[in-house]
NUFI-574715 format. One record per residue (C-alpha): residue number from 1; residue in one letter; x, y, z. Coordinates in nm, 2 decimals, decimal comma, always signed. Layout:
N
seq; type; px; py; pz
NUM; A; X; Y; Z
...
***
This chain:
505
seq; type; px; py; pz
1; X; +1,22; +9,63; -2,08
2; X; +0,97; +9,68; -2,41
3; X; +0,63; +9,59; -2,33
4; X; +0,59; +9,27; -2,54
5; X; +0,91; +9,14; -2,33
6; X; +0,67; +9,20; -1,99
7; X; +0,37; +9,00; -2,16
8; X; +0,56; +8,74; -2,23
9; X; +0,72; +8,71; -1,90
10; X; +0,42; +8,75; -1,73
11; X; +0,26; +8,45; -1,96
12; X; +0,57; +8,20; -1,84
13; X; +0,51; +8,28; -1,48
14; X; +0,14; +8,19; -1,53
15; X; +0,21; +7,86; -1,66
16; X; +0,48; +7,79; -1,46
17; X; +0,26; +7,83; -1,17
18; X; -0,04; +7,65; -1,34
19; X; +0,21; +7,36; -1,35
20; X; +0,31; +7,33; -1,01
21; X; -0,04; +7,37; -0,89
22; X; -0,16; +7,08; -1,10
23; X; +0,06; +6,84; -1,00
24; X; +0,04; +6,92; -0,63
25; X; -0,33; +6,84; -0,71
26; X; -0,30; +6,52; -0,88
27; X; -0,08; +6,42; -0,61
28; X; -0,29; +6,48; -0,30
29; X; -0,59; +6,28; -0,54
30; X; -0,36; +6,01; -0,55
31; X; -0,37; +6,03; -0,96
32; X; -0,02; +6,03; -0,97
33; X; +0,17; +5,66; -1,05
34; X; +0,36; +5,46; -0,84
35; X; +0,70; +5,38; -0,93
36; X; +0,79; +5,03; -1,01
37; X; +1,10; +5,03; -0,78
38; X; +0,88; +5,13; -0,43
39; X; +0,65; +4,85; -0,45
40; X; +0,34; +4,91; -0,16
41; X; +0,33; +4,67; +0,12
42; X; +0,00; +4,42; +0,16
43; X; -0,22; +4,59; +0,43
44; X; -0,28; +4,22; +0,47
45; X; +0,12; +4,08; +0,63
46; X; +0,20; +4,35; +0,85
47; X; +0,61; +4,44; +0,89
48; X; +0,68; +4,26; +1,17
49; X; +0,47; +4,00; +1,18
50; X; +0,71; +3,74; +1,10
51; X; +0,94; +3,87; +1,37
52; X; +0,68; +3,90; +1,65
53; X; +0,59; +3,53; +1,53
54; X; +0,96; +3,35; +1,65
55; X; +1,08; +3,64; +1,84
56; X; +1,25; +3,94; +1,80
57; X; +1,58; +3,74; +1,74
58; X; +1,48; +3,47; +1,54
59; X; +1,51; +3,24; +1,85
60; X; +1,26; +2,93; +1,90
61; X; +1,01; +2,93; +2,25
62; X; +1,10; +2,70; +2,47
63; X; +0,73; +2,66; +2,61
64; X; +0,67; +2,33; +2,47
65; X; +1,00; +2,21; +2,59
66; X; +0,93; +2,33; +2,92
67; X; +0,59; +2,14; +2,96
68; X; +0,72; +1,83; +2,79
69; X; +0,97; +1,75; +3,05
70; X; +0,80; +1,90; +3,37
71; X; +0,55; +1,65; +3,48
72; X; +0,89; +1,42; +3,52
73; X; +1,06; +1,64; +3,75
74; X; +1,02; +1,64; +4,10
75; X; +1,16; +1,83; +4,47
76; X; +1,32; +1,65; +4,72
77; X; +1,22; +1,74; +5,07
78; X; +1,50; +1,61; +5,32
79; X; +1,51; +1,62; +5,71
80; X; +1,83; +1,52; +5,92
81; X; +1,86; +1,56; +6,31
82; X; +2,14; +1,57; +6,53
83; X; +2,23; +1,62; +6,87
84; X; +2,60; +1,89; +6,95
85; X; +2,68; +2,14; +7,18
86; X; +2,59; +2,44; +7,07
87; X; +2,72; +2,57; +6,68
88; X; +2,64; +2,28; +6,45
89; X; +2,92; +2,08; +6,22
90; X; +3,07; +2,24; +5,89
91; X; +2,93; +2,10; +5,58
92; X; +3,16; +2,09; +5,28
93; X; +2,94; +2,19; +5,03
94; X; +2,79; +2,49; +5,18
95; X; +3,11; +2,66; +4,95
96; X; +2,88; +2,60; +4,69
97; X; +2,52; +2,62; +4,80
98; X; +2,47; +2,78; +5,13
99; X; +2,44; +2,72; +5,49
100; X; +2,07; +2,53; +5,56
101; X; +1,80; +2,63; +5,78
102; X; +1,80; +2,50; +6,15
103; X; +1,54; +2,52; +6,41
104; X; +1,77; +2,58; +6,79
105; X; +1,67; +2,33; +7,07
106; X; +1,73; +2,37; +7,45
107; X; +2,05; +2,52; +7,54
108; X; +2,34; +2,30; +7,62
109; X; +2,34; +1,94; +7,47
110; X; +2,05; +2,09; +7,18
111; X; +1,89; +1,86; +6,87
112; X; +1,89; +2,04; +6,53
113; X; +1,67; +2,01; +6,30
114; X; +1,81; +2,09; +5,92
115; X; +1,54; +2,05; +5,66
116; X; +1,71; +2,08; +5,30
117; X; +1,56; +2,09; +5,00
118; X; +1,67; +1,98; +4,59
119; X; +1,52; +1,83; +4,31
120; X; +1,56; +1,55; +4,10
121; X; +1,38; +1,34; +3,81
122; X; +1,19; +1,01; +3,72
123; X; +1,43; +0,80; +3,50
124; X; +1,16; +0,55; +3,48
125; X; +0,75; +0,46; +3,48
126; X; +0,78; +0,24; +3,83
127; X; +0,92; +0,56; +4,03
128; X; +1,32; +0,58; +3,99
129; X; +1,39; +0,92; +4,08
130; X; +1,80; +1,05; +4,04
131; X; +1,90; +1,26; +4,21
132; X; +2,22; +1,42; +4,42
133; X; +2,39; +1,19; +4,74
134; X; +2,44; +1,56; +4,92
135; X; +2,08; +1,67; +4,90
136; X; +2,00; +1,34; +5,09
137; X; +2,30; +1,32; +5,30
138; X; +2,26; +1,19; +5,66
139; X; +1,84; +1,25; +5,60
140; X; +1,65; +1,03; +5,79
141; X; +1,30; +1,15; +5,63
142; X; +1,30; +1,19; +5,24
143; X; +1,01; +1,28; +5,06
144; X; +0,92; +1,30; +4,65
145; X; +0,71; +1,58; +4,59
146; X; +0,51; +1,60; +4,29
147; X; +0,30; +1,91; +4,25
148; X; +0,05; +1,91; +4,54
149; X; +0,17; +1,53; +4,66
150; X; +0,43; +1,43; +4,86
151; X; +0,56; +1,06; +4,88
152; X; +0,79; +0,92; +5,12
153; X; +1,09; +0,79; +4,94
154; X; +1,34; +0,48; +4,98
155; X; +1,67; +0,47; +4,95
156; X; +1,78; +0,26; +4,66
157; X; +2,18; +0,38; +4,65
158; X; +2,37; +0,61; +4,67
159; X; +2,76; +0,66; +4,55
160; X; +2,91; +0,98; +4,65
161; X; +3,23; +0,97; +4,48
162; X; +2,97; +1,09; +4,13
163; X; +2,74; +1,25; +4,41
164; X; +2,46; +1,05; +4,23
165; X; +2,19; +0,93; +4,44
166; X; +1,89; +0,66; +4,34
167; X; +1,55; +0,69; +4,49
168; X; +1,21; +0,49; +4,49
169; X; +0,88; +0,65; +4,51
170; X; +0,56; +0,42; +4,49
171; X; +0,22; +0,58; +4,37
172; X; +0,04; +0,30; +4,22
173; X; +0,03; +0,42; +3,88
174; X; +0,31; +0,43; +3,58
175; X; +0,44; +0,85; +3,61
176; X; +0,61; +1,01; +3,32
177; X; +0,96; +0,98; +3,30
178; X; +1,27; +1,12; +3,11
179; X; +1,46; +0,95; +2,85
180; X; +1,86; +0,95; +2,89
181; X; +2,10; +1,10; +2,62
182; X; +2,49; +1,13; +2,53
183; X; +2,68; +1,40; +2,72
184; X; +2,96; +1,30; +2,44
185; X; +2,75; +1,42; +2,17
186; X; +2,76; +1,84; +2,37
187; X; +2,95; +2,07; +2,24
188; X; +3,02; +2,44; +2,42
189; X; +2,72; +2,65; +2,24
190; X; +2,47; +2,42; +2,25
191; X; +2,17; +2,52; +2,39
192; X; +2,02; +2,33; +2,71
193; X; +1,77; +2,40; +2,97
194; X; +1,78; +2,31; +3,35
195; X; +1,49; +2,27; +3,55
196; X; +1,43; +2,18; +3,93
197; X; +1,35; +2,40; +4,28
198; X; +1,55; +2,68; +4,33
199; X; +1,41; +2,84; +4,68
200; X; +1,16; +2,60; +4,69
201; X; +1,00; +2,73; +4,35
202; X; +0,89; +2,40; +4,21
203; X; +0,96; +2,35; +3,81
204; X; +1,18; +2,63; +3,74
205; X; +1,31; +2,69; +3,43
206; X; +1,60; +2,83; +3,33
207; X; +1,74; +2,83; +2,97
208; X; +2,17; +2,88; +2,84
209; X; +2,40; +2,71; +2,69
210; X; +2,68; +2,47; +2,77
211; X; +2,98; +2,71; +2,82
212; X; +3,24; +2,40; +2,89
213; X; +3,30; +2,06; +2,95
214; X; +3,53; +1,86; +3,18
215; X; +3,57; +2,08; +3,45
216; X; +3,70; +2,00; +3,76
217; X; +3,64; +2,23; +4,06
218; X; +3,75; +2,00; +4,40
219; X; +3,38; +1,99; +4,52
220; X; +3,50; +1,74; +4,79
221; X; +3,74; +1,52; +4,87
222; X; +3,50; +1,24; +4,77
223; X; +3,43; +1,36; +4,44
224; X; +3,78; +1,50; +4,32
225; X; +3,87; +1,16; +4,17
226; X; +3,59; +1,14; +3,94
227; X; +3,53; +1,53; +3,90
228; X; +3,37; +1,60; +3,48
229; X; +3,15; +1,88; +3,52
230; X; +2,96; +1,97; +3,25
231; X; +2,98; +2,40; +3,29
232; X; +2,59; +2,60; +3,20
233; X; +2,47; +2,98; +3,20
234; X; +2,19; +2,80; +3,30
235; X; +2,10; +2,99; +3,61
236; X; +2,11; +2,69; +3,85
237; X; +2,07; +2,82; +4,23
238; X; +2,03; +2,68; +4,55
239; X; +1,77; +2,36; +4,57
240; X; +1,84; +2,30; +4,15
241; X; +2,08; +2,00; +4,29
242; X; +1,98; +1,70; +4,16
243; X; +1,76; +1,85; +3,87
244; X; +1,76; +1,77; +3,52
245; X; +1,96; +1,97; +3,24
246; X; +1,79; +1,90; +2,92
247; X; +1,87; +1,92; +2,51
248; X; +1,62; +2,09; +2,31
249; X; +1,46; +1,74; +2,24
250; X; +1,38; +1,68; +2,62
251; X; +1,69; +1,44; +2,69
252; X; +1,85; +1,45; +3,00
253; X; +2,26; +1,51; +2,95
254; X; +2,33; +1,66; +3,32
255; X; +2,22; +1,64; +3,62
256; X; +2,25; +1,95; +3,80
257; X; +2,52; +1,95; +4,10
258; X; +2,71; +2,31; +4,19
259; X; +2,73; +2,67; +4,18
260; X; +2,98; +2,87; +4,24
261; X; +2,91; +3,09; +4,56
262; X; +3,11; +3,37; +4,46
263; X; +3,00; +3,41; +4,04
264; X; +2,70; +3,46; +3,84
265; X; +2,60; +3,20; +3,52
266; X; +2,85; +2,98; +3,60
267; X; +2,67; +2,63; +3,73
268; X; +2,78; +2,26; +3,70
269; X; +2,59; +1,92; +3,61
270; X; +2,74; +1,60; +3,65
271; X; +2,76; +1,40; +3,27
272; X; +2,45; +1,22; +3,18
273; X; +2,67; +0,95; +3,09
274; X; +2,85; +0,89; +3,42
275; X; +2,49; +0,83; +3,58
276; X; +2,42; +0,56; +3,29
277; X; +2,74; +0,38; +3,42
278; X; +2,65; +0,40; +3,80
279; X; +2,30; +0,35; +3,77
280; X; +2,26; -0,04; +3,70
281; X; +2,45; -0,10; +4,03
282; X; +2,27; +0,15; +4,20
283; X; +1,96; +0,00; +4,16
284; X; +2,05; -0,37; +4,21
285; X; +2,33; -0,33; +4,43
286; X; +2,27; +0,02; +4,65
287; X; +2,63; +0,12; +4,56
288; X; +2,92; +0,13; +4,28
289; X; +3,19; -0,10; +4,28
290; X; +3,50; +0,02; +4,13
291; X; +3,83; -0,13; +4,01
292; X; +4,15; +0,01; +4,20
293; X; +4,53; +0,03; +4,15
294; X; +4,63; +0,20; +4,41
295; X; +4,81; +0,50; +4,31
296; X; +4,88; +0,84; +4,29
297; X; +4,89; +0,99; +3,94
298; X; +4,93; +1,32; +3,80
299; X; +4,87; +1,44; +3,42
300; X; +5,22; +1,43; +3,22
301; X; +5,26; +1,84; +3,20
302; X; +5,48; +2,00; +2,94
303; X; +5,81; +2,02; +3,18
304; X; +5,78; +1,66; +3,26
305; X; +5,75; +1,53; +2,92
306; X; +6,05; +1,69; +2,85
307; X; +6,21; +1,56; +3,16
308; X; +6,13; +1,19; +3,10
309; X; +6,21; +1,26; +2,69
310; X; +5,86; +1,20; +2,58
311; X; +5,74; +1,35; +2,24
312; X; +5,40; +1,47; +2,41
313; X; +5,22; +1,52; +2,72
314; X; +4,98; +1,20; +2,71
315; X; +5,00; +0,96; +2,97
316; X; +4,97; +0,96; +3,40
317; X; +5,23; +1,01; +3,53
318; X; +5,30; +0,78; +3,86
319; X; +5,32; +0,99; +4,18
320; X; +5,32; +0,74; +4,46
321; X; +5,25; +0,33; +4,51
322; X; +5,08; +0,22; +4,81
323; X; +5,19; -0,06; +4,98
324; X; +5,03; -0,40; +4,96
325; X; +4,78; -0,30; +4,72
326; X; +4,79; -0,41; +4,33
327; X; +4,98; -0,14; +4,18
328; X; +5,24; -0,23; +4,44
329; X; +5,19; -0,62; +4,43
330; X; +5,23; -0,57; +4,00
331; X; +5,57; -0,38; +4,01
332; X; +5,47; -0,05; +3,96
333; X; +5,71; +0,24; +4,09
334; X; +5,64; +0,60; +4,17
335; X; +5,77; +0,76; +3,85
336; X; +5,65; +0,53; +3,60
337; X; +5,43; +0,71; +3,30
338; X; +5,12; +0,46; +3,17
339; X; +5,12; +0,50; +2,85
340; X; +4,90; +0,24; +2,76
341; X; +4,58; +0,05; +2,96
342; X; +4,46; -0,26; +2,75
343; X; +4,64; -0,16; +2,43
344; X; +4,47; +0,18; +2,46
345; X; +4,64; +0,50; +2,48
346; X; +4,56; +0,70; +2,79
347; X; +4,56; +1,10; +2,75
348; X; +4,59; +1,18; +3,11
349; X; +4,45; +1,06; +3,43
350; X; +4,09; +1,10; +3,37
351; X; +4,09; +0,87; +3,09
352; X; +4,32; +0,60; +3,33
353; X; +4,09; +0,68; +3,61
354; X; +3,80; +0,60; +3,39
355; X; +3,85; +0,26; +3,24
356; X; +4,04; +0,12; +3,55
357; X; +3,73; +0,25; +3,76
358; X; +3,47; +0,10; +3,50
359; X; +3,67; -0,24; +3,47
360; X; +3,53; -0,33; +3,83
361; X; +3,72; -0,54; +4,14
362; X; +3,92; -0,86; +4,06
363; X; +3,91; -0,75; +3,68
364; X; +4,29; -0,79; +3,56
365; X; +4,48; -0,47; +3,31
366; X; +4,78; -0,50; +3,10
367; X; +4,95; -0,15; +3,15
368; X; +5,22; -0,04; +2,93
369; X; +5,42; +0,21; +3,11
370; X; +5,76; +0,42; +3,06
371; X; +6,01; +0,34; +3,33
372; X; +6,40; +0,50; +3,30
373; X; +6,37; +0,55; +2,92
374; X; +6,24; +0,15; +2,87
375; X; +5,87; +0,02; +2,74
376; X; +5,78; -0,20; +3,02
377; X; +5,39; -0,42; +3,01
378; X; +5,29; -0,51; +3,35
379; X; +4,96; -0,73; +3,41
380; X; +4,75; -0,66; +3,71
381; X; +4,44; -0,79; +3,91
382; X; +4,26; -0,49; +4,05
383; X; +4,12; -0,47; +4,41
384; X; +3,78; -0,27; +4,51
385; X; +3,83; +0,12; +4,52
386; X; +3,77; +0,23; +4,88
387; X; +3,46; +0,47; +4,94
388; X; +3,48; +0,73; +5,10
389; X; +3,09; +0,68; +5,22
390; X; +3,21; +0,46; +5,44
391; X; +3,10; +0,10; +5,47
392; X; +3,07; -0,01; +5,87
393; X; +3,45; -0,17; +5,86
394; X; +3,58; +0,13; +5,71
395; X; +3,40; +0,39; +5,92
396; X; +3,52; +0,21; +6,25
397; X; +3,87; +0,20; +6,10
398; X; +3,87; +0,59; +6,03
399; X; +3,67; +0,68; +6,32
400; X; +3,70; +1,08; +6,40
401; X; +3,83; +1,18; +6,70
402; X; +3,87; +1,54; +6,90
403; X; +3,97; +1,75; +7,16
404; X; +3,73; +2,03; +7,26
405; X; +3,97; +2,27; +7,36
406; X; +4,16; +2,27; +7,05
407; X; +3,82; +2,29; +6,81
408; X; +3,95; +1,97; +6,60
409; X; +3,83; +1,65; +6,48
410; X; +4,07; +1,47; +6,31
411; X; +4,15; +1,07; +6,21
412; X; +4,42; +0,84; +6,15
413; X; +4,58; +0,82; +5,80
414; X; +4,42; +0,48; +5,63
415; X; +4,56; +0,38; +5,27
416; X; +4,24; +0,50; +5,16
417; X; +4,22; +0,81; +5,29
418; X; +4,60; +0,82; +5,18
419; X; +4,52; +0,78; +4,86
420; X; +4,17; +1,00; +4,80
421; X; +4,38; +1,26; +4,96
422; X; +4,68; +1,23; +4,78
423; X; +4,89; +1,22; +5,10
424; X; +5,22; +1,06; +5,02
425; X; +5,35; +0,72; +5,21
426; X; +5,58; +0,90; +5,33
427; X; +5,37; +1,16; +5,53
428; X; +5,27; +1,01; +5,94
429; X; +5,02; +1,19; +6,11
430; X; +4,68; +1,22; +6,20
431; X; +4,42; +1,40; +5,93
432; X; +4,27; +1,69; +6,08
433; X; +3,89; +1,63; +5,91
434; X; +3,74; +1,98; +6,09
435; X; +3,82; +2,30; +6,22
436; X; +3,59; +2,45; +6,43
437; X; +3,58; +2,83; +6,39
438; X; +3,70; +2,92; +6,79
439; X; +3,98; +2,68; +6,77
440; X; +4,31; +2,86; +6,87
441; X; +4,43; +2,70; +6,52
442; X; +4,17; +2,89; +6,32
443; X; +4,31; +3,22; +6,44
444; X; +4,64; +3,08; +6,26
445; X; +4,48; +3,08; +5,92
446; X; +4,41; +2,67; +5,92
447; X; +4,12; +2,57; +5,73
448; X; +3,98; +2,24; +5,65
449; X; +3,78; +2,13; +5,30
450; X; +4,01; +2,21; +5,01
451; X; +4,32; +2,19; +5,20
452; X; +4,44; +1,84; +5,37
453; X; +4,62; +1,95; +5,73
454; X; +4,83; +1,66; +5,85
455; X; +4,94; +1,73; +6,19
456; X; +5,28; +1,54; +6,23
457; X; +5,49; +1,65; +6,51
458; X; +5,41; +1,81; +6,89
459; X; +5,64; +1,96; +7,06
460; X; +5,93; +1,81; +6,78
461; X; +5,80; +1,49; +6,86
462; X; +5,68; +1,29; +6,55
463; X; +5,38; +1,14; +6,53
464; X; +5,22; +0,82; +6,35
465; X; +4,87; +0,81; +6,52
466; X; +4,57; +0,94; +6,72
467; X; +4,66; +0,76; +7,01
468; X; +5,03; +0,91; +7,00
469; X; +4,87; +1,29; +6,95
470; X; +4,63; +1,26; +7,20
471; X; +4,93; +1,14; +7,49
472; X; +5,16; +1,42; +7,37
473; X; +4,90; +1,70; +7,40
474; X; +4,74; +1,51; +7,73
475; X; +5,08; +1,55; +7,89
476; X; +5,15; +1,92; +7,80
477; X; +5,17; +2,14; +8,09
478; X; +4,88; +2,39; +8,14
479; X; +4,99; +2,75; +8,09
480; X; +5,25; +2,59; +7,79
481; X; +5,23; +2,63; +7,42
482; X; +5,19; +2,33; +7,17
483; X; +5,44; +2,31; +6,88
484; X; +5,25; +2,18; +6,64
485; X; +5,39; +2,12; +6,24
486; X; +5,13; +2,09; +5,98
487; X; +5,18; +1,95; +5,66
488; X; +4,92; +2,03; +5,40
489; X; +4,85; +1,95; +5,09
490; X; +4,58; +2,07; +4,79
491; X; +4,49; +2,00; +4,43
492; X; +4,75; +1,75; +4,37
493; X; +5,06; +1,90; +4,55
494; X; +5,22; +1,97; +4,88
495; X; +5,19; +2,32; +4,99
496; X; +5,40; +2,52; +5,27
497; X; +5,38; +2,35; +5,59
498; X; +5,29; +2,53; +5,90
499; X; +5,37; +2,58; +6,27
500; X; +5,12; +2,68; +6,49
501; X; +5,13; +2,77; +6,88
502; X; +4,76; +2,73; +7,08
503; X; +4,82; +2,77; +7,41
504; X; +4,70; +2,51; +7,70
505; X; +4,42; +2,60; +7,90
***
């Protein structure tokens, strides 16, 4: 390479490097221009700030929701005693929340003591508190508890069939209250919040979102008829029962009722709306009056529209007709389909169940039902639904009954128990109502609760009443077996009978 080549090389890498070395300079003085399409954020509105401000998902607080509607809820603080012989009586709804504490007596003939505890909520300024008929059950000392105060409670009514109970609490002094909304107007998604005393933890709160509506999940035999659970995520545990659920503007739409022992987020609250239909007789009567056909009825399902040639599934279908009542006294037959209740269509047997129920005793309906392929209008005067509560006639007429050896207690079949039941005319017997846990027939696999066990034959013999049961098993031989058929029933439908064997002591 000629020597003027190398000078000018050596020149180029010079200013080259002069180059570089300025601009690295300019830039570290900050003399170098922003571009216009990396604008520079204000120091003064931080990144997140409008995140941090409503949450990291865009989701409202519920803190002011939370402290608008505490003050109006309250716990419940129930005591029942009663005197057995050692083990203490099943409780159907322990399925769903729990056994409950009891202090042990003396041995032998002992007193227990259960203290239970729920919630519940002021529905108005004078000291209406709603709240559940099982966290009162049987209690003989209620108390309203209201932050550090506790007020003994009265009784206004109760009406188990919702499992909606009315309380009075007196304090001298207008108390907040919550106002009632439309359990119609819910929708699966919406968001809700349920507050109440979960372990004793007074004004809980627990946020989610209605997952379903008009569930039914055979709580009890008393509620089955009537059964419309709203279904939450709302955690709701043991002592939420009779708490509020809540929209996001502080209106009550469900009172809280049941979980389900065995699952997590999956809790139930009676409609808001079924407590505004019980709750004027509640408080000026102590109890619901209902109108009553006396029937069995079963939704229309896809097989037996087809069966009875209908071009859908709407309707309720007519399972059985008890005697004597008004069903019975108006011509109805087991397998008619209503169709039709005061010129309204009926979708299925909630909806007949409903309006019949809401029309009262000694109203009168015009059904239109399907009979052998014919439209057929038959006018009716209803009669009062039984209760299965129990009114003093009732209670003597379907008075339990047992025999120690054998771990039962078990009743005569009335039409009303016939009917809550769903056990068929047909069907003569006595009800088996409990099942102690060391009865030879518990080692056979009988349960009671969800399952109806009619015991209709001993020893081949059938059998229409207690009195009848009680002689046959009186004049077994000791040392012999019992032949005893069963025939049960569950959610609507017969199920396989059994035969079971205890042995005479």
């Amino acid at each position: 390479m000629s020597g003027f080549s190398k000078q000018h090389l050596v020149t180029l890498v010079i200013v080259f490097g002069a180059v570089i070395f300025g601009m690295v300079l300019a830039g570290g003085l900050g003399l170098t221009p922003k571009g216009r399409t990396s604008p520079e954020p204000s120091p003064a509105t931080p990144a997140v700030a409008a995140d941090a401000a409503h949450g990291a998902s865009g989701l409202p607080s519920f803190a002011d929701l939370a402290e608008q509607v505490s003050p109006a809820v309250v716990t419940i603080e129930a005591s029942t005693f009663e005197r057995s012989r050692g083990g203490r009586m099943s409780d159907p709804f322990e399925f769903f929340f729990g056994p409950r504490q009891r202090q042990q007596g003396e041995p032998g003939e002992q007193e227990h003591r259960s203290d239970s505890g729920g919630s519940g909520f002021l529905v108005s300024a004078d000291g209406l508190v709603v709240t559940n008929t099982h966290v009162i059950r049987g209690a003989e000392q209620i108390r309203v508890r209201m932050g550090s105060k506790a007020y003994d409670a009265e009784v206004k009514g109760t009406d188990p069939a919702t499992d909606l109970a009315l309380l009075k609490i007196d304090v001298g002094h207008d108390l907040p209250f919550l106002p009632l909304g439309d359990s119609d107007e819910l929708r699966p998604g919406d968001w809700v919040m349920a507050i109440g005393s979960p372990l004793e933890l007074a004004n809980t709160v627990t946020v989610g979102v209605v997952s379903a509506k008009g569930r039914r999940i055979n709580i009890s035999p008393e509620t089955t008829s009537f059964e419309s659970f709203i279904q939450t995520d709302a955690a709701i545990n043991f002592g939420n029962s009779g708490g509020p659920l809540v929209d996001l503007s502080g209106r009550v739409v469900g009172i809280n009722t049941a979980i389900n022992w065995g699952s997590e987020n999956i809790g139930f609250a009676v409609p808001v709306n079924i407590l505004r239909q019980v709750l004027p007789q509640l408080r000026e009567e102590g109890r619901v009056r209902r109108g009553y056909l006396g029937i069995g009825v079963n939704d229309v399902t896809d097989r037996a529209a087809e069966a009875f040639g209908l071009d859908s599934s709407e309707g309720a279908l007519v399972s059985n007709v008890i005697p004597g009542l008004p069903a019975d006294e108006g011509g109805l037959q087991a397998g008619d389909i209503i169709l039709t209740v005061d010129g309204r269509k009926i979708a299925n047997t909630r909806e007949l169940i409903d309006y019949v129920s809401r029309q009262g005793p000694d109203a009168t309906v015009e059904l239109g039902i399907l009979r052998e392929g014919k439209k057929l209008e038959k006018t009716i005067q209803l009669a009062e639904r039984p209760s299965e509560s129990g009114d003093a006639e009732e209670a003597e007429e379907s008075e339990d009954h047992g025999i120690e050896w054998l771990g039962l207690r078990y009743q005569d079949l009335t039409p009303g128990l016939r009917s809550t039941h769903g056990v068929p005319e047909d069907v003569d017997g006595v009800w088996i109502t409990e099942i102690s846990p060391r009865s030879p027939l518990y080692d056979e696999g009988v349960r009671a609760g969800q399952v109806i066990n009619v015991i209709t034959e001993v020893n081949g013999r059938s059998i229409s009443s207690v009195a009848e049961f009680e002689e046959l098993v009186r004049d077994a031989s000791a040392g012999s077996r019992l032949r005893l058929y069963l025939r049960r029933f569950g959610r609507g439908q017969e199920l396989q009978p059994l035969f079971v064997f205890p042995a005479v002591p």
